[in-house]
N, C-alpha and C positions, 0 to 999 in steps of 0.2 A: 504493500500500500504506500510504505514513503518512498520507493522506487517510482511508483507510477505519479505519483506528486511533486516528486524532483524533476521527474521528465515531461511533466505537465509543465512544471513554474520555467525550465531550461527551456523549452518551444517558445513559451508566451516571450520569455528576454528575448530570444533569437528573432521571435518577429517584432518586436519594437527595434529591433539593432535595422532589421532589416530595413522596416519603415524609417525609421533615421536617416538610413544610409541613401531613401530614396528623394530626401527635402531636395529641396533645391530653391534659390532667393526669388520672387518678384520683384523686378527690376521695373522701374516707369518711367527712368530720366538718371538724369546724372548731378551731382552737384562740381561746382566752378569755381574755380577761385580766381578772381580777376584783380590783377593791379590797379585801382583807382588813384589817378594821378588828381583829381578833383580834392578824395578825401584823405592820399596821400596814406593811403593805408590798403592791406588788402580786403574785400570782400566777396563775398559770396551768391553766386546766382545757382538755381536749379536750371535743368534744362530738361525737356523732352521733345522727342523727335518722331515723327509718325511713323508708323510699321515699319514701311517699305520705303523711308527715306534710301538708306544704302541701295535698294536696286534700283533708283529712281535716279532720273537727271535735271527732275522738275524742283523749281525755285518755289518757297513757301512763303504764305505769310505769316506773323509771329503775334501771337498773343501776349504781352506785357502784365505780368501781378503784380503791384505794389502788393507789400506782404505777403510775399510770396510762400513763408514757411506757412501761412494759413491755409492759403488758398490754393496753393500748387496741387495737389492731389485729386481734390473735387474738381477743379477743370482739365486734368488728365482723364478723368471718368465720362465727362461728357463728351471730351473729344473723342473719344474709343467709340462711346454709343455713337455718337451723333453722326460720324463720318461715315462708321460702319455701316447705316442704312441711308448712306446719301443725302443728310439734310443739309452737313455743313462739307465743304472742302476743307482735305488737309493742312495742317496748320501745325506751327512749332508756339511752346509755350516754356516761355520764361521766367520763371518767377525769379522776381526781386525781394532777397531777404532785407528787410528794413524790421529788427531787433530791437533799432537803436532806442534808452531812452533818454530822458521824455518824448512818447511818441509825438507829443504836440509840436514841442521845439524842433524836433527833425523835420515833422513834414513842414512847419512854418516858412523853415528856410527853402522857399524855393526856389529860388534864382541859381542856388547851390545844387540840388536835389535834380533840377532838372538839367543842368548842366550835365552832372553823374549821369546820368540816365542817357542822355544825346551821347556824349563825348566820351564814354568810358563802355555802359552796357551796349549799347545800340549800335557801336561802334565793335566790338569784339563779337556779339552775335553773328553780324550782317559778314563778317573779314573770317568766321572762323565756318558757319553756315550756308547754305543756299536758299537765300532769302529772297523774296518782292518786295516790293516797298508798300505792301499793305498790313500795314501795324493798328494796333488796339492797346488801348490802355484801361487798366480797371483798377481802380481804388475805392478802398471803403474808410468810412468817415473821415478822420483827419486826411487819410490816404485818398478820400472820397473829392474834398474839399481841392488838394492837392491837382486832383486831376482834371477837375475844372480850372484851375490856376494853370494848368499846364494848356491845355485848347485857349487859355485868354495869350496868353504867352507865346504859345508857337502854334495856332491852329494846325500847321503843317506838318506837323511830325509826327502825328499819328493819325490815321483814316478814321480811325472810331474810341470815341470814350465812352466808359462805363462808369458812373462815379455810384456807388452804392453808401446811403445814408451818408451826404456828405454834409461836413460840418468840420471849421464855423462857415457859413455862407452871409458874411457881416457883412455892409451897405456898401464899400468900398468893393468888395471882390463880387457882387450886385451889378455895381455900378461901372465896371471893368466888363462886364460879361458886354452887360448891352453897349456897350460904345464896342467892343470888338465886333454884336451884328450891326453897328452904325458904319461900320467901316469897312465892312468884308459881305458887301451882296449877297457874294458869289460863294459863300462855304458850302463844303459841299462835306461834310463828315457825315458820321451817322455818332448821334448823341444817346444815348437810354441811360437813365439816371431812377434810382428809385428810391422810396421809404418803405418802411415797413410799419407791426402793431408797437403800441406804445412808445411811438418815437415822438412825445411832443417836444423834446428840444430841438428837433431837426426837423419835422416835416415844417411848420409853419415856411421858414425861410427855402426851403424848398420849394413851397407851394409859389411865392415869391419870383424864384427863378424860372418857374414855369411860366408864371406869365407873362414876363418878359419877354420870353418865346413867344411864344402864343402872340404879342404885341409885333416885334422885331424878327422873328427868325427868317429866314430868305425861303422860298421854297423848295432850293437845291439842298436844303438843310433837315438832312432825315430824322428827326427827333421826338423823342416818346417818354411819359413820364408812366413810372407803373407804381402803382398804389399796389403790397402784398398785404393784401388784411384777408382774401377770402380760401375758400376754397380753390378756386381757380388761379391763382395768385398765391401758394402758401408760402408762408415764414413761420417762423416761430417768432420772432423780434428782431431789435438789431442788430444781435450780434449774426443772425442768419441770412443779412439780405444778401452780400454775397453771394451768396448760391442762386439765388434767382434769377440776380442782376447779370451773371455771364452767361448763366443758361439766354437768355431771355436780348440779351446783349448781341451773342452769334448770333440766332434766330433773325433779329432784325437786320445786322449788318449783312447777312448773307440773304436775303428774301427770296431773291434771286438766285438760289442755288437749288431748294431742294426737288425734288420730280415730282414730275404731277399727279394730285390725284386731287378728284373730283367725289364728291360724296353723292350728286343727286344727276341727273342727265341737264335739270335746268340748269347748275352752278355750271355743267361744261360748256351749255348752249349762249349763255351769258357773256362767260369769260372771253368768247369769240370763235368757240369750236375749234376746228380744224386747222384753221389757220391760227390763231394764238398757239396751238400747239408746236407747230411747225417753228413759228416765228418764238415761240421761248427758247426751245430746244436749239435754235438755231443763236439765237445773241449771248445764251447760257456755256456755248461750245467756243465762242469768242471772247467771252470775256474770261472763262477761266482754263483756257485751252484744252478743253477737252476733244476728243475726238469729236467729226462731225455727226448729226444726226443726233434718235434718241436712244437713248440706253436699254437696256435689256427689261431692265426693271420698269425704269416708265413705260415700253411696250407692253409689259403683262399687266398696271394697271388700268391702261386705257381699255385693252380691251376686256378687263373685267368689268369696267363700267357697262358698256355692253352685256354684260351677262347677269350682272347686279339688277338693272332695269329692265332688264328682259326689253332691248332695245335693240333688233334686231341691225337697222340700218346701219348705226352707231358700230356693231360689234363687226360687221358684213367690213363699214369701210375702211377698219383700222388692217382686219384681218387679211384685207386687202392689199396694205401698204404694208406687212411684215412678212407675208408668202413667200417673198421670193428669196427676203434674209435668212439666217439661221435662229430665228428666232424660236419656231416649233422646236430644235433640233434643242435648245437648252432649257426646255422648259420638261418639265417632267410628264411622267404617262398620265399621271390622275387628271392635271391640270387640261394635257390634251385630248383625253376622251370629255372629258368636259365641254369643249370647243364644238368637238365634233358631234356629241349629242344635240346642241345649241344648234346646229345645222339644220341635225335632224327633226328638232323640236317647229322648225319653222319654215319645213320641207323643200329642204335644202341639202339633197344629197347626196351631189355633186362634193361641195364643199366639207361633205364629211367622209367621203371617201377620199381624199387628197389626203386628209392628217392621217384618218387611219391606214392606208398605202405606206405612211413615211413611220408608224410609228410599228406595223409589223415588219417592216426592215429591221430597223433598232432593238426591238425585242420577239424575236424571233418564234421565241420560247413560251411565250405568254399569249393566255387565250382569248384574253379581254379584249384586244383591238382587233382578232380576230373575228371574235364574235359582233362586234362594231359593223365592221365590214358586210356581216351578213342583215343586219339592219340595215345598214345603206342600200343594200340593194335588195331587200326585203323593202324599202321603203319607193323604191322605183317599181316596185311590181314584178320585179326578175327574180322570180321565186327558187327556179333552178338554179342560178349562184347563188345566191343564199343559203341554200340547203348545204353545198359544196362549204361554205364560209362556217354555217352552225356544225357539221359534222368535224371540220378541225377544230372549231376552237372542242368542242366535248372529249376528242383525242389528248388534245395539250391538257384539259383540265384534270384529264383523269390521270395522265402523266406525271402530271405536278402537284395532283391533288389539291385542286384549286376549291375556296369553298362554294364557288359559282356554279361550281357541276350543276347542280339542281337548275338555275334559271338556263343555263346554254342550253339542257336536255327540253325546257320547256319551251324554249324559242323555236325550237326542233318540231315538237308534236304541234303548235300553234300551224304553223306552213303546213305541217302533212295531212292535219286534218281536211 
């Protein structure tokens, strides 16, 4: 018995040794240490870099964190999501560790801070990366304040600011804002600034800045204030606007990025149909070099709009403009027996004998596009292939032991009777 209990407790060590032996670190970015000749000391930046920067030869643009040891991570996370499903384009993210205290007194100085930031960060990212010159900055409260001092300062150095619960926003740095829209038409940034619950020493003067917008802003000037008090909108408070503000920061900076989709047949009949579609997909491939044309993905949900609404024209004329790409060819069997019944649903069986042709190629083995096929022409009235089409797919199913046996058999006696 203590034989079987020693070699019991010795397995259980071995497989802990083992699972040890099998960790390995999550890596998200790298930390920097750069010479600041500004603050004549060394400091610290994170850095991350998207998947496939190394197999890539494409220039990025760089997202900027003041306080960077906060925020760095949670915007590693949404650039994973976000890019992953095509909302945002790739992008490099910086965070700028600012430690320093008094946070007040650091970010105060900013004639100092931003210099750092031009002349020191911005400067070794762009010389050491493969960068564009579409930069964002995000800072929250003092850091918040900060980054609105920075767009009074140098509107040009960065394309987009994000200031999350900024503060102090006192009469003078007010008063700076709107003489920069007195003087500058033509800005063309993209601004999102936000508060959140329980911030009454910041939202008031926020609320302020807003309407000086609202008064002044140019209409090349893309800016939005977001109030997080709801469910739609969630914060916890101030210390969490952050999180909203970059989320919600990309989204608007990139509008124009993510692919289309259409919830209802009116929003697509609205938006301009076909031709918006063409014509997004098209200035979308220009401005951020993508290949021409639309992507794989926007092709499979256009024509699911089509099949959402049971709209057959809709579905007929996309499916039209991807037949001849390889679109069917990457899209999976379920999705295109789907297609093809869609045909068939709206006696169209023509158009469902083409996918199913291309997808008994592909799966050779399998009875279900087989048995397709014998609907299709089961649906032309050509009974006799059909019967030819139900008798293989019942062979493959019994081959493969498919749990369809039962309906192929039935598609079988329906024609013979």
């Amino acid at each position: 018995m203590k034989m079987k209990t020693f070699f019991a407790i010795f397995l259980f060590l071995l497989s802990l040794c083992s699972i040890r032996g099998q960790e390995s670190e999550v890596t998200i970015g790298k930390s920097v240490k750069i010479q600041s000749k500004v603050f004549d000391t060394e400091r610290s930046l994170n850095v991350y870099l998207p998947s496939y920067y190394d197999e890539s030869t494409k220039d990025y643009p760089v997202l900027y964190l003041l306080d960077g040891q906060n925020w760095f991570t949670y915007a590693v996370s949404i650039n994973q999501l976000m890019t992953g499903y095509d909302y945002l384009p790739d992008f490099i993210i910086v965070g700028i560790e600012t430690g320093d205290s008094p946070r007040y007194g650091f970010f105060a100085n900013a004639e100092k801070l931003l210099n750092y930031i031009e002349n020191d960060v911005i400067q070794h990212i762009d010389k050491n990366y493969r960068t564009n010159k579409d930069r964002m900055l995000l800072g929250w409260q003092f850091a918040g304040a900060f980054t609105i001092e920075a767009m009074i300062r140098k509107p040009d150095l960065f394309n987009a600011y994000f200031p999350a619960s900024p503060i102090p926003l006192n009469d003078q740095r007010l008063e700076d804002f709107s003489k920069l829209l007195d003087n500058n038409p033509n800005l063309s940034q993209t601004l999102l600034f936000t508060t959140s619950l329980n911030e009454n020493g910041v939202e008031p003067n926020v609320k302020r800045f807003a309407t000086i917008l609202e008064d002044k802003a140019p209409n090349s000037l893309d800016w939005e204030y977001k109030v997080m008090k709801s469910e739609v909108l969630p914060a916890l408070g101030h210390r969490t606007t952050p999180m909203g503000t970059i989320y919600h920061g990309l989204r608007k900076h990139y509008a124009d990025y993510p692919l289309l989709e259409f919830n209802t047949l009116e929003d697509f009949q609205q938006s301009g149909g076909h031709n918006y579609v063409n014509s997004y997909y098209r200035q979308r491939a220009e401005k951020y070099n993508l290949p021409e044309g639309i992507p794989q993905e926007g092709k499979f949900f256009l024509i699911r709009l089509g099949l959402d609404t049971d709209h057959f024209p809709t579905f007929d004329k996309f499916m039209s403009d991807f037949i001849s790409t390889d679109f069917l060819d990457n899209v999976n069997l379920g999705w295109n027996t789907r297609y093809a019944e869609f045909y068939l649903k709206h006696s169209k069986p023509d158009g469902a004998k083409v996918i199913y042709e291309r997808l008994i190629q592909r799966f050779p083995e399998n009875a279900r596009p087989v048995n397709g096929m014998g609907d299709a022409f089961r649906a032309e009235g050509n009974l006799s292939e059909a019967r030819k089409y139900y008798i293989k797919a019942i062979e493959l199913a019994e081959k493969n032991q498919d749990s369809r046996l039962e309906t192929f058999k039935k598609d079988l006696r329906d024609i013979s009777q």
